[in-house]
C-alpha positions, 0 to 999 in steps of 0.5 A, spaced: 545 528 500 539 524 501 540 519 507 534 515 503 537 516 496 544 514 497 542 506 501 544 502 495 538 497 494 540 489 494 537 484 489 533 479 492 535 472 490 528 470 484 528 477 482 530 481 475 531 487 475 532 491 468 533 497 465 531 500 458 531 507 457 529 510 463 524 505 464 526 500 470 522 493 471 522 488 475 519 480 475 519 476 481 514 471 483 509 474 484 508 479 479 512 485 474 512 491 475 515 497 471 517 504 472 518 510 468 525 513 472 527 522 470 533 526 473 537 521 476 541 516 474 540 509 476 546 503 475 545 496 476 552 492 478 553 485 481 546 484 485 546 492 487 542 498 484 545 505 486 540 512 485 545 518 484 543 524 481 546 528 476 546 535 481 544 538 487 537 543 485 532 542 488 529 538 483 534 533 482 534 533 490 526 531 491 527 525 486 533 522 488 530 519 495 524 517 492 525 513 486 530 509 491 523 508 495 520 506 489 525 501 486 525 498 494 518 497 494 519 494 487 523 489 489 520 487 496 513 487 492 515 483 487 519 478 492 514 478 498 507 482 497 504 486 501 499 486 506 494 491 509 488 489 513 483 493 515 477 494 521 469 494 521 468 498 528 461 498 529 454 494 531 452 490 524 458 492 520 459 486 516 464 485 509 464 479 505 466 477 498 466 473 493 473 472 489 474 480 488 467 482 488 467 486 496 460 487 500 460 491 505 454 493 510 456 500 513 450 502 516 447 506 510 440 504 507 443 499 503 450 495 502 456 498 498 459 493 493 466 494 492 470 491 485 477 491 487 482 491 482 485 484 480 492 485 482 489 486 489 486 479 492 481 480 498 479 476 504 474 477 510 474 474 517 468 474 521 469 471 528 464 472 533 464 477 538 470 480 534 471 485 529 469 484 521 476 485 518 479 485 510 485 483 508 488 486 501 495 483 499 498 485 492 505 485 489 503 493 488 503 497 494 500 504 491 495 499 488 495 496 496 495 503 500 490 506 495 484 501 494 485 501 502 485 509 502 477 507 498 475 502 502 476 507 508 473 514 505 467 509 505 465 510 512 470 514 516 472 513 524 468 517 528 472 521 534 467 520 539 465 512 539 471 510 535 466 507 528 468 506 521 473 502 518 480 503 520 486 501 520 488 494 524 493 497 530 490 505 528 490 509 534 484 514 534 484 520 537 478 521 541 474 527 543 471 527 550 463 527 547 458 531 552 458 534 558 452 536 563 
């Protein structure tokens, strides 16, 4: 048995959650969000949602952990969001924006302008004698994870100074440089 698969989910207060042909969906305050459930089975009753499945094959066994992954980061997303926050490392690294309209300045001949999705809202922070850092908070958290994913493949950290755009609280591993 899936140790992730067989935790019951509890609804959040301010948060619906319907199912509809193999499709749940879930509203909140924050937004909707809907997915598309296959090979398990998956009961609402009394503020709880509990994902079983119909078999032990492998394929009924892989789905059963993540659609349950899935269904919780729904409800926790539509209730609370979530927020990732990335780090410009780097001399003249800079990032800006204007609404979701992101414009990064990574050391390369000329500026990146990035257009982030709607549902992802962007914030910059610039303090001085600090690191630039981007904030992107949305309801989704695929969507989240992979405009940070983009944003990231832009200009990579690099294992000998450490520059590039990283994760806030990201360990590097650091490669020792030279040595005459």
């Amino acid at each position: 048995m899936s140790r992730i698969g067989k935790n019951p989910i509890n609804i959040v207060n301010g948060v619906t959650v319907t199912l509809n042909d193999n499709i749940i969906t879930v509203k909140g305050k924050l937004g909707e969000l809907s997915q598309e459930i296959k090979d398990v089975t998956v009961t609402i009753e009394d503020g709880v949602i509990t994902v079983e499945r119909p078999s032990d094959a492998k394929d009924h066994r892989s789905k059963h952990g993540l659609y349950r992954a899935l269904i919780s980061n729904m409800i926790q997303g539509v209730s609370t969001g979530f927020t990732l926050n990335l780090e410009l490392v780097g001399v003249g690294y800079r990032a800006s924006n204007q609404g979701n309209r992101l414009e990064l300045a990574l050391g390369f001949s000329h500026n990146i302008i990035f257009e982030v999705a709607k549902e992802v809202t962007v914030e910059t922070v610039s303090e001085k004698g600090k690191n630039p850092i981007i904030k992107l908070t949305s309801f989704d958290k695929q969507l989240v994870g992979q405009v940070a994913a983009k944003i990231r493949s832009f200009r990579k950290p690099e294992p000998y100074k450490g520059k590039g755009v990283k994760f806030v609280g990201e360990e590097l591993r650091r490669k020792a440089g030279k040595s005459a």
